[in-house]
C-alpha positions as CSV (number, residue, x, y, z in Angstrom):
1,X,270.9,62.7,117.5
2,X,271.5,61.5,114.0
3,X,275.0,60.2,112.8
4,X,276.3,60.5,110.0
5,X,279.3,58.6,108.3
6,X,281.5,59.1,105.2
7,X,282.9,56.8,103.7
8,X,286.8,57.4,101.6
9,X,284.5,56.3,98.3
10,X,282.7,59.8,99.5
11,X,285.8,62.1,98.2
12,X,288.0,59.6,96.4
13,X,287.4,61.6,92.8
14,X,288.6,59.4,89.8
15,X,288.9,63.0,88.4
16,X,292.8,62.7,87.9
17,X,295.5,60.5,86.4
18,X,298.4,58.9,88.1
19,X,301.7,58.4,86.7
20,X,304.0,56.5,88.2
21,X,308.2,57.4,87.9
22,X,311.1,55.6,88.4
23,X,314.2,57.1,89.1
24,X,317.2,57.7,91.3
25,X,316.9,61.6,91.7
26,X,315.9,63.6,94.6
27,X,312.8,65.4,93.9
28,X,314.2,69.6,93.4
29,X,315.8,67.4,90.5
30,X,313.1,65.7,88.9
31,X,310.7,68.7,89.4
32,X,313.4,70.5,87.5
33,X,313.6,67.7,84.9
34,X,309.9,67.9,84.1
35,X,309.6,71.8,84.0
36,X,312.5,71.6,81.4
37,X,311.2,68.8,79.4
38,X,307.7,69.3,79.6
39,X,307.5,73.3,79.7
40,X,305.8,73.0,83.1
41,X,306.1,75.1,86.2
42,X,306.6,73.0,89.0
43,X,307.2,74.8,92.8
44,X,308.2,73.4,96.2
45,X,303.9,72.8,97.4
46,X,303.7,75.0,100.3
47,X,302.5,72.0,102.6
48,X,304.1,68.0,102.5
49,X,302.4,64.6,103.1
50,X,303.1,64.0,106.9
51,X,301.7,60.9,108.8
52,X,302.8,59.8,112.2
53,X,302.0,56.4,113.7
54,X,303.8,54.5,116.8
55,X,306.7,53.4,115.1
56,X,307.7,56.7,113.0
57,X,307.0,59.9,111.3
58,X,307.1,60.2,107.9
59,X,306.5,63.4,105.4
60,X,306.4,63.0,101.5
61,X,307.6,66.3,99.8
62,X,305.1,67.9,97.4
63,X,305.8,70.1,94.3
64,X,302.6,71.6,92.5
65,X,301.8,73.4,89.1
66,X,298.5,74.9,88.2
67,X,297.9,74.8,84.3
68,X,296.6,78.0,83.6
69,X,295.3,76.8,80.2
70,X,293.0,74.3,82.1
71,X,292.7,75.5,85.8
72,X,293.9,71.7,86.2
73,X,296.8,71.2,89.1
74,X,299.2,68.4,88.7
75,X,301.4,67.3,91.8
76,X,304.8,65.7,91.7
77,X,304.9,63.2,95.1
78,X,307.1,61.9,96.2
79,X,306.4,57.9,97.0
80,X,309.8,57.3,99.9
81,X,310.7,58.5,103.0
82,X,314.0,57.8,105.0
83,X,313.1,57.5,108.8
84,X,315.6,57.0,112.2
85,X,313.5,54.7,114.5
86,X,314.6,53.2,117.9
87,X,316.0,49.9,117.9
88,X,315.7,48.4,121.4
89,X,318.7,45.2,121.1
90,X,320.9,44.7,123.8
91,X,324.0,43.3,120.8
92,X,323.6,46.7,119.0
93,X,326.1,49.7,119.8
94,X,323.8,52.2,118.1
95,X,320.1,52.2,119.1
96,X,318.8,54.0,116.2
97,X,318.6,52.6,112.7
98,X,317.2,53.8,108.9
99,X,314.3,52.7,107.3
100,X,312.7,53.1,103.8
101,X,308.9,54.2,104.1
102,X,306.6,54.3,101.3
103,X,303.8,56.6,101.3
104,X,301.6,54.2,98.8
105,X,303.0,50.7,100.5
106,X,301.8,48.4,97.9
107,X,304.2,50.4,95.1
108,X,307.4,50.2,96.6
109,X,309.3,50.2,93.3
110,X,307.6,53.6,92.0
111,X,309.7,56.3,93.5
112,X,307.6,59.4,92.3
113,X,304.0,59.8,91.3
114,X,302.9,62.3,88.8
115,X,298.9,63.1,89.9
116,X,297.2,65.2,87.1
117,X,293.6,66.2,87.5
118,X,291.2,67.0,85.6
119,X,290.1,65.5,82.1
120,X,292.3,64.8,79.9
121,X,292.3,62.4,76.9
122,X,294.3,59.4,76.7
123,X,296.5,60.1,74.2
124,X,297.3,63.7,76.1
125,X,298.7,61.5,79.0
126,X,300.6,59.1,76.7
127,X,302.6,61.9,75.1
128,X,303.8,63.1,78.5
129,X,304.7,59.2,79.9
130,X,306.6,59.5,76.5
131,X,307.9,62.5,77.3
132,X,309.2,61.7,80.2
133,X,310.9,58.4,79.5
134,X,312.7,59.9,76.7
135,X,314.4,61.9,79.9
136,X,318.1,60.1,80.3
137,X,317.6,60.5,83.7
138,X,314.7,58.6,84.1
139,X,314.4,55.0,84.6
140,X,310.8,54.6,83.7
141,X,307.4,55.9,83.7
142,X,303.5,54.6,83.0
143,X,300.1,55.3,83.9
144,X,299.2,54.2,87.0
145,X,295.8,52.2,87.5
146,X,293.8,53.5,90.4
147,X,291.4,51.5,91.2
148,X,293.6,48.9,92.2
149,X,295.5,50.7,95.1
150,X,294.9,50.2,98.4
151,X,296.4,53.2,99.7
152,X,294.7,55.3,97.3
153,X,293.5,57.5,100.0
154,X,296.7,59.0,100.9
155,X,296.8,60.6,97.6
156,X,293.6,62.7,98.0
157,X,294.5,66.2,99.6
């Protein structure tokens, strides 16, 4: 019997862009925000980001947008999670507590990430960052390198 294994590298694509946001909204606002201010279409993604492991479950809400213009789809994501897990101390009163999860663990700063694919030119994706930082609302936004995250895999749906 022959075996066969895939490797991550197998359907990681570098066929899209990733923009990462800053900001204190909650994500029916900025997916609001961006459809306003960039003439998009954003809509609640009909699935979410959900991983479970031993300690807690987590799920990442999704908004999508299909260009039509392009047949490209961009995704808003969004990078935190608030979780109840157990706390096991004999000095607490309360045996649950909250904890901050990060979908992408090595960027806990980024709050959102924009993930556009497709191919488009540089200085497409540079008038959008621009775009959205002139947004009051937002604290900051840039283009995301790739190659260098670890968790890049959680990103590929």
């Amino acid at each position: 019997m022959q075996i066969h294994a895939i490797a991550f590298d197998d359907f990681s694509s570098e066929d899209y862009h990733l923009i990462s946001i800053h900001t204190t909204l909650e994500d029916y606002r900025i997916a609001y925000l961006l459809n306003l201010y960039l003439k998009l279409d954003f809509k609640k993604a009909k699935f979410s980001l959900d991983f479970k492991n031993q300690k807690h479950d987590a799920s990442y809400s999704v908004y999508d947008f299909l260009d039509v213009n392009t047949d490209n789809y961009w995704f808003l994501i969004s990078n935190v999670d608030t979780v109840e897990i157990n706390v096991d101390r004999s000095d607490s009163l309360f045996n649950e507590a909250k904890a901050t999860v990060h979908l992408i663990p090595e960027k806990k700063k980024v709050d959102y990430f924009l993930k556009m694919e497709g191919n488009y030119e540089l200085s497409y994706i540079k008038n959008i960052i621009d775009q959205i930082n002139k947004m009051p609302q937002i604290i900051t936004s840039y283009l995301q390198e790739t190659n260098n995250l670890k968790s890049k895999e959680f990103l590929i749906f």
